[in-house]
C-alpha positions as CSV (number, residue, x, y, z in Angstrom):
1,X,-25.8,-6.2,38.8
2,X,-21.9,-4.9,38.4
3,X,-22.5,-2.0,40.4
4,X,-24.3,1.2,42.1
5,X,-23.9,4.9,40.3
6,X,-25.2,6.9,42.9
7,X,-29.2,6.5,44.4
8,X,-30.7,6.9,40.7
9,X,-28.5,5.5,38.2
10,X,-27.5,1.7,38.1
11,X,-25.8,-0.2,35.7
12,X,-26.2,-4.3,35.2
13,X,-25.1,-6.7,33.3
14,X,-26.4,-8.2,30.1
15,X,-27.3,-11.7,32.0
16,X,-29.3,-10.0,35.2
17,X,-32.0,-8.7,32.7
18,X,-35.0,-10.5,32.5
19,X,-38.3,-10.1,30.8
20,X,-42.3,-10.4,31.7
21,X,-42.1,-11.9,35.4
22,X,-40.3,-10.0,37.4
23,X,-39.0,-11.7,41.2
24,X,-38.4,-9.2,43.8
25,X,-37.9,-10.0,47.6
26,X,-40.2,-7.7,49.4
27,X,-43.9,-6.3,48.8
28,X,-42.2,-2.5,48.5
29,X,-40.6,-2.7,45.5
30,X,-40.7,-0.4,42.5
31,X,-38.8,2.0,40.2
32,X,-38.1,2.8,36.1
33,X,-35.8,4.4,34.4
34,X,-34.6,4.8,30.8
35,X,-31.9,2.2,29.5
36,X,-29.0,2.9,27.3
37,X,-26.8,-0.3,26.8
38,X,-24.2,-1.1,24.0
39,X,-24.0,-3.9,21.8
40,X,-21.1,-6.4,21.0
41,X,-20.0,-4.3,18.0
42,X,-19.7,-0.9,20.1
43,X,-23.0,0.4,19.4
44,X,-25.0,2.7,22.0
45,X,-28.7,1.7,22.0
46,X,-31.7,2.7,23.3
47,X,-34.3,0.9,25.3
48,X,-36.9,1.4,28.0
49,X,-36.7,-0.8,31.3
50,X,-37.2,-0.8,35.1
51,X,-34.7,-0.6,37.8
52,X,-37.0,-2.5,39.6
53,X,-35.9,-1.9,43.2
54,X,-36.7,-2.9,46.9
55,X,-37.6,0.2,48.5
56,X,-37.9,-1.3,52.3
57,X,-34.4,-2.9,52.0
58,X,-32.9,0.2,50.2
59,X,-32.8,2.3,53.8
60,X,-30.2,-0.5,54.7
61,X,-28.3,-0.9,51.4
62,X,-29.0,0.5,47.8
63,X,-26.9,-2.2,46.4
64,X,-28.6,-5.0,48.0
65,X,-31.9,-3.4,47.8
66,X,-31.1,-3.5,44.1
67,X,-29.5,-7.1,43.6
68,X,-32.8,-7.9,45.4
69,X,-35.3,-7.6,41.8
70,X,-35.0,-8.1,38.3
71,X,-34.2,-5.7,35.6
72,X,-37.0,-6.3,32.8
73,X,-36.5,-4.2,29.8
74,X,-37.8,-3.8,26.1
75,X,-37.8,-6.8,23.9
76,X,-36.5,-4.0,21.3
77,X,-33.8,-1.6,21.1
78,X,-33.1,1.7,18.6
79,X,-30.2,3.0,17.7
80,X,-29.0,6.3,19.9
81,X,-27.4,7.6,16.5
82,X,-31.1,7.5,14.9
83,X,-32.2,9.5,18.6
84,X,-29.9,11.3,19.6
85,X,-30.8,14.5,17.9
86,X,-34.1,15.2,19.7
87,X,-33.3,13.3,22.7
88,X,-35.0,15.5,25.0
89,X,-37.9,15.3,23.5
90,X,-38.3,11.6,24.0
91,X,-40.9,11.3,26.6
92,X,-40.9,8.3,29.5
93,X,-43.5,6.9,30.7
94,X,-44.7,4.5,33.3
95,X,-47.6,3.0,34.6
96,X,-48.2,1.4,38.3
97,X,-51.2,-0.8,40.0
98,X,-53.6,-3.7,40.1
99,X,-54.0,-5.8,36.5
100,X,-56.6,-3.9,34.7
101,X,-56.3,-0.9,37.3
102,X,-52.5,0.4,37.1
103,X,-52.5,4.5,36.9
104,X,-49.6,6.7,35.6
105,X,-46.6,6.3,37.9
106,X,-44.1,8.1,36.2
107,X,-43.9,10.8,33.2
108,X,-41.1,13.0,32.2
109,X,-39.2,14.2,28.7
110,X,-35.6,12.7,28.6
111,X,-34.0,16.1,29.1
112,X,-35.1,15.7,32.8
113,X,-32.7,12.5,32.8
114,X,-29.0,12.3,31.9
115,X,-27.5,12.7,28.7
116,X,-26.3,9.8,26.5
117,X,-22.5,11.5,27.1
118,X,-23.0,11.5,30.7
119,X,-24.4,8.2,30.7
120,X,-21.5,7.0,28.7
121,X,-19.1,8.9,31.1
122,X,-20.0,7.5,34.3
123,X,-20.0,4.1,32.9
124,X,-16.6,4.6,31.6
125,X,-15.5,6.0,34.8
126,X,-17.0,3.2,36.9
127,X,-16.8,0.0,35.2
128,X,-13.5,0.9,32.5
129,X,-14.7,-2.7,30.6
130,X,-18.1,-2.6,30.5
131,X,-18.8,-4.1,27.1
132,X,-21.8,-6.2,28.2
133,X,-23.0,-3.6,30.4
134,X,-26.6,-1.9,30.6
135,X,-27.0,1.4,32.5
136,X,-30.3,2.7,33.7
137,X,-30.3,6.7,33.1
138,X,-32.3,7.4,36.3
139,X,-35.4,7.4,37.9
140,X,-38.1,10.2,37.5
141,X,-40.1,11.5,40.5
142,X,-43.0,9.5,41.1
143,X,-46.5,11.5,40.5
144,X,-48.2,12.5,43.6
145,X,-45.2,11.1,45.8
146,X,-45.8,8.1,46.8
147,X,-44.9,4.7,45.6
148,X,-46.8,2.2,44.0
149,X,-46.1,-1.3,44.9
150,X,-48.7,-2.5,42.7
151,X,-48.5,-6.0,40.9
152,X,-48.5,-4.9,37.6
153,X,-46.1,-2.3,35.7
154,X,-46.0,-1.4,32.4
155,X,-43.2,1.4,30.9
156,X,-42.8,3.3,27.3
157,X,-40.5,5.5,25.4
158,X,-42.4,7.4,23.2
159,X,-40.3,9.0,20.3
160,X,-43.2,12.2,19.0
161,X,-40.4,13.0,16.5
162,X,-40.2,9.5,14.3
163,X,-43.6,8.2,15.8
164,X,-42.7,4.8,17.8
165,X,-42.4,4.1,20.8
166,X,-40.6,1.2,23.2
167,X,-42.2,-1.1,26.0
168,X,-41.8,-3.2,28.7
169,X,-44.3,-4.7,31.1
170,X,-44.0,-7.3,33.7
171,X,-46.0,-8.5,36.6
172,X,-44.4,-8.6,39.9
173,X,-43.8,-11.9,41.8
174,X,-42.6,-11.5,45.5
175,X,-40.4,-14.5,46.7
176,X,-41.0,-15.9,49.9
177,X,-38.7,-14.7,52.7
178,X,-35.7,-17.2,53.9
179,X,-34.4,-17.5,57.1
């Protein structure tokens, strides 16, 4: 991860993303958030990932507590030119729990998140060359209020206007603490 924007937003680069397994240090550890990254030729895409984070480590540093977990994300991207129109209506969603047993976590229509100029804003702002970057958008309150740390998570962007949708899911794999 290059670096923190703010408590919701975080930005990483292209090689901490990973995919299905996800290795975080502690048992409390859990988050989403929508993922805009641009390609190699200056593109802005789309994708849907989690800002996995360790929440007990997070009351002594968000940076660390983020360094701390992988970033899986979609296998797929889209193109924010081919979304960007109805933007708010893109709906994020995330699911939380036991294998077979995980329950909605997380639902919310984009327009609760930054916009894609925002986004690109603050990156610009923070991290002036950030070709190979990835930036989370934020993180959506968590239904009923309190965290899952469940072993499985799962996440979609549904798009209701051209009928697809994004996903990622991974299984959580806590590390063994090191002196």
């Amino acid at each position: 991860m290059v670096g923190e924007l703010g408590t919701s937003h975080a930005y990483v680069t292209a090689s901490s993303v990973f995919g299905a397994q996800s290795r975080v240090r502690g048992e409390q550890a859990a988050l989403l958030g929508a993922d805009v990254s641009r390609a190699a030729d200056g593109r802005w895409l789309v994708g849907v990932g989690s800002d996995h984070t360790d929440r007990a480590l997070e009351s002594q540093s968000i940076a660390k507590a983020k360094l701390s977990c992988d970033k899986p994300v979609s296998a797929t991207f889209w193109d924010l030119r081919d979304v960007r129109e109805h933007w708010d209506q893109l709906v994020l969603t995330a699911w939380a729990g036991a294998p077979g047993a995980e329950a909605t976590y997380q639902s919310a229509h984009l327009a609760d998140l930054m916009t894609p100029e925002a986004i690109r804003e603050e990156l610009a702002a923070r991290v002036p060359d950030s070709d190979d970057a990835a930036i989370f958008s934020g993180t959506l309150p968590v239904i009923g209020g309190e965290f899952n740390y469940g072993s499985c998570f799962r996440a979609e962007l549904s798009d209701p206007v051209l009928g697809r949708s994004l996903r990622c899911s991974y299984r959580v794999s806590v590390l063994p603490e090191l002196d």
